[in-house]
N, C-alpha and C positions, 0 to 999 in steps of 0.2 A: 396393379402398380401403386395407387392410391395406399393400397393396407401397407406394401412394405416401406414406402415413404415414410408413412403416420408410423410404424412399428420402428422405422430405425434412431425418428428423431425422437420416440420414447426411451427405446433404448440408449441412446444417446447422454438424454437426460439425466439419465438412471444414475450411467456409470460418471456423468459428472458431478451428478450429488452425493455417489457413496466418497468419493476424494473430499468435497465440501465437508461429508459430515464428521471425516474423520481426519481432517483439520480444525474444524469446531471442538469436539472431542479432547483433542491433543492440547490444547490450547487451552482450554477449559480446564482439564484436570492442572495443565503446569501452574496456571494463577491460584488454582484452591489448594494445591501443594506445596506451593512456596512461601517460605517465610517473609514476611515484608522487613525490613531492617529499618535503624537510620542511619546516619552518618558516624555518629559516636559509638556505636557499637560495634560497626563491621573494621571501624577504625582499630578499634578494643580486642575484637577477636584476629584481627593482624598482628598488632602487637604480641598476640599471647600465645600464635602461632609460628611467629616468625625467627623465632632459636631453634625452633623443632625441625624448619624447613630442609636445611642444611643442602641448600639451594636449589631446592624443588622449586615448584613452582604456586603461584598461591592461588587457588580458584576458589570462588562463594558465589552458588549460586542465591540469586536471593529478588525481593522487589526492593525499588527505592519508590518515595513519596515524598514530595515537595514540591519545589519551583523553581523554573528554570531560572537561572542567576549564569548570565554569558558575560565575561569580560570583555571578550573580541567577536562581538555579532556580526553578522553580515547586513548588508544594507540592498535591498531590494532595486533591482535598478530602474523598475516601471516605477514604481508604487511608493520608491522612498521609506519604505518599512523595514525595521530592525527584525532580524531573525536567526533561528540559529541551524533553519535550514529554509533554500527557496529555491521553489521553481519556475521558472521564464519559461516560457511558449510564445511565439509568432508563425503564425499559420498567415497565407495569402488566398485570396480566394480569386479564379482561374475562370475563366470563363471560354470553351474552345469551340471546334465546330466538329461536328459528326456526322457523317454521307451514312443513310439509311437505306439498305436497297428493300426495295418491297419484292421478294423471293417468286411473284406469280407475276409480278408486272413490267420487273427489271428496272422499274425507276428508281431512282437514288431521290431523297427526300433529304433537305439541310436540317440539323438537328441542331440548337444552341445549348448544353450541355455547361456544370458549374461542378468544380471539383477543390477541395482543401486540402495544398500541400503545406510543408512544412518549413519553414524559415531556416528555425534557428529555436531549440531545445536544451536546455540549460539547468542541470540540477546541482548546487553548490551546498557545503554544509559546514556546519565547523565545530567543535568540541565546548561543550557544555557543563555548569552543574545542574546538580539536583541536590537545593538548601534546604533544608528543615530547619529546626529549631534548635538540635546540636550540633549543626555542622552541615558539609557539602560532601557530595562525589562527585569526581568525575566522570565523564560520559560523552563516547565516541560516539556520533549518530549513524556513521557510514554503516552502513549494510543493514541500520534496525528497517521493522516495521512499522514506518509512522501512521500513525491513527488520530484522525482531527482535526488536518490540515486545512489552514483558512485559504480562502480564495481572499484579495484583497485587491486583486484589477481584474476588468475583462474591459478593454476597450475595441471599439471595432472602427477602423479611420475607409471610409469609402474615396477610389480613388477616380478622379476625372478621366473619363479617356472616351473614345470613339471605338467602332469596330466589333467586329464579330466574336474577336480571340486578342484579348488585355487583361487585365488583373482588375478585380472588381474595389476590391480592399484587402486589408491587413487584418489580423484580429490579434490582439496582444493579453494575455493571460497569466496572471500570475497565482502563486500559492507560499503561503510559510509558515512555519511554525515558531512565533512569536516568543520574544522574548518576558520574564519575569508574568509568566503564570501558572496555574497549576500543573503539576505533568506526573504521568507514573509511569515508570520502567521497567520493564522485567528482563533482566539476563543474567551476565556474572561478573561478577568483578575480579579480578586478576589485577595480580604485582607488575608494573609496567615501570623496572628500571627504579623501583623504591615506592612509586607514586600508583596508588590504587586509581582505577579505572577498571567503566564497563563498557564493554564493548564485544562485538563480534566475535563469537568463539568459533574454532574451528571444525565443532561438531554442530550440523546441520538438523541435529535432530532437535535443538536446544532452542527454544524461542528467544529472538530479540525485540524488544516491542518497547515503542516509545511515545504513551499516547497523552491525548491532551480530555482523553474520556478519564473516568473515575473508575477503579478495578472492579464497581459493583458494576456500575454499568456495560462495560465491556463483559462480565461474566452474565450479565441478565442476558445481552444481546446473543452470546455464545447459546446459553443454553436454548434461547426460541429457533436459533439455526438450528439445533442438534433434534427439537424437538420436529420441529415443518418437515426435515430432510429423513426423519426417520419415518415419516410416512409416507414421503412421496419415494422415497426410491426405491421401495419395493413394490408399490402400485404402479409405475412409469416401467419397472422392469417385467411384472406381469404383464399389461397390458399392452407393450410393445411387443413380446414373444407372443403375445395374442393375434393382435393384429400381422403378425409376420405368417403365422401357421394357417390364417384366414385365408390369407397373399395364396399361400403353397397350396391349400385344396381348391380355391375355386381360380 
């Protein structure tokens, strides 16, 4: 029983890190393939593309580098922090009773028992630039993948009470991704009604990413995933079909 357990949750493993490593992978080659732009440029090759269009539609894919510049941030509603995306969490912490029967002796045994539900989950965001030094784009954040989000509250409020089964406390949590700092994006910008914007495309193959790392470093990070996962999941898939065929002879 033991080996197919150990063999399944190799197995397991295996086939959860060949999806990791080939998300790593994907992700890794789109940033070392894609051109980084700036503002004035991609502004520049709109321009020079836009007679040609003849009302096609205008896609580039490409990176942006700068800082985040929001006109209309959001305002955190724990923390009072400007951002141009946040997340609120309030979890309450539950305390109930549990009757344990002992299966040989039939006695039921009280158990005091502590569980984390969920309030109230809240993720707001709102459209953004990315300024350099010749200029801004705009940028939808809805649907990217943010990378670097700051934690900025975790408060935890304990509450008074008597009893077996009451609410112990609150735990209040937030996260955002701050306005006017460094940020790099990679997706594509598209004609939005005259106004260039990147945002969510509707091929899923195509990475959005909106992170508060530096490209070198998310590609460092990329490739030590690609390397760890390229030797564990063919050792985690041998040695679980191992331990499975051990299972089956003895």
């Amino acid at each position: 029983m033991y080996f197919y357990i150990g063999g399944g949750i190799l197995l397991l493993i295996a086939i959860i890190g060949f999806f990791v490593l080939g998300s790593a992978k994907r992700k890794r080659e789109r940033m070392l393939g894609t051109e980084t732009y700036s503002a004035a440029e991609i502004t520049s090759v709109y321009e020079d593309t836009k007679a040609e269009m003849i009302g096609g539609p205008f896609v580039m894919p490409c990176e942006l580098k700068g800082r985040i510049d929001a006109p209309s941030p959001l305002t955190a509603p724990f923390s009072g922090k400007r951002g141009i995306w946040v997340h609120s969490l309030t979890e309450r912490q539950r305390q109930y009773v549990d009757w344990v029967t002992n299966p040989k002796t039939k006695k039921r045994t009280k158990v005091l028992r502590q569980v984390w539900e969920t309030v109230s989950d809240e993720t707001n965001s709102a459209d953004f630039y990315v300024k350099d030094e010749t200029g801004r784009i705009r940028v939808s954040p809805k649907g990217a993948e943010l990378i670097g989000k700051i934690e900025v509250f975790d408060n935890y409020e304990q509450e008074r009470g008597r009893g077996d089964e009451r609410i112990l406390g609150h735990r209040r949590r937030e996260w955002i991704v701050p306005v006017d700092v460094p940020v790099y994006a990679l997706g594509v910008v598209s004609d939005v009604a005259g106004n260039l914007i990147m945002r969510r495309s509707g091929d899923d193959e195509k990475e959005f990413i909106i992170s508060l790392k530096s490209e070198r470093e998310l590609v460092k990070n990329l490739a030590s995933t690609v390397k760890g996962w390229r030797v564990a999941v063919p050792v985690c898939g041998v040695l679980g079909a191992g331990l499975i065929v051990i299972g089956i002879l003895t």
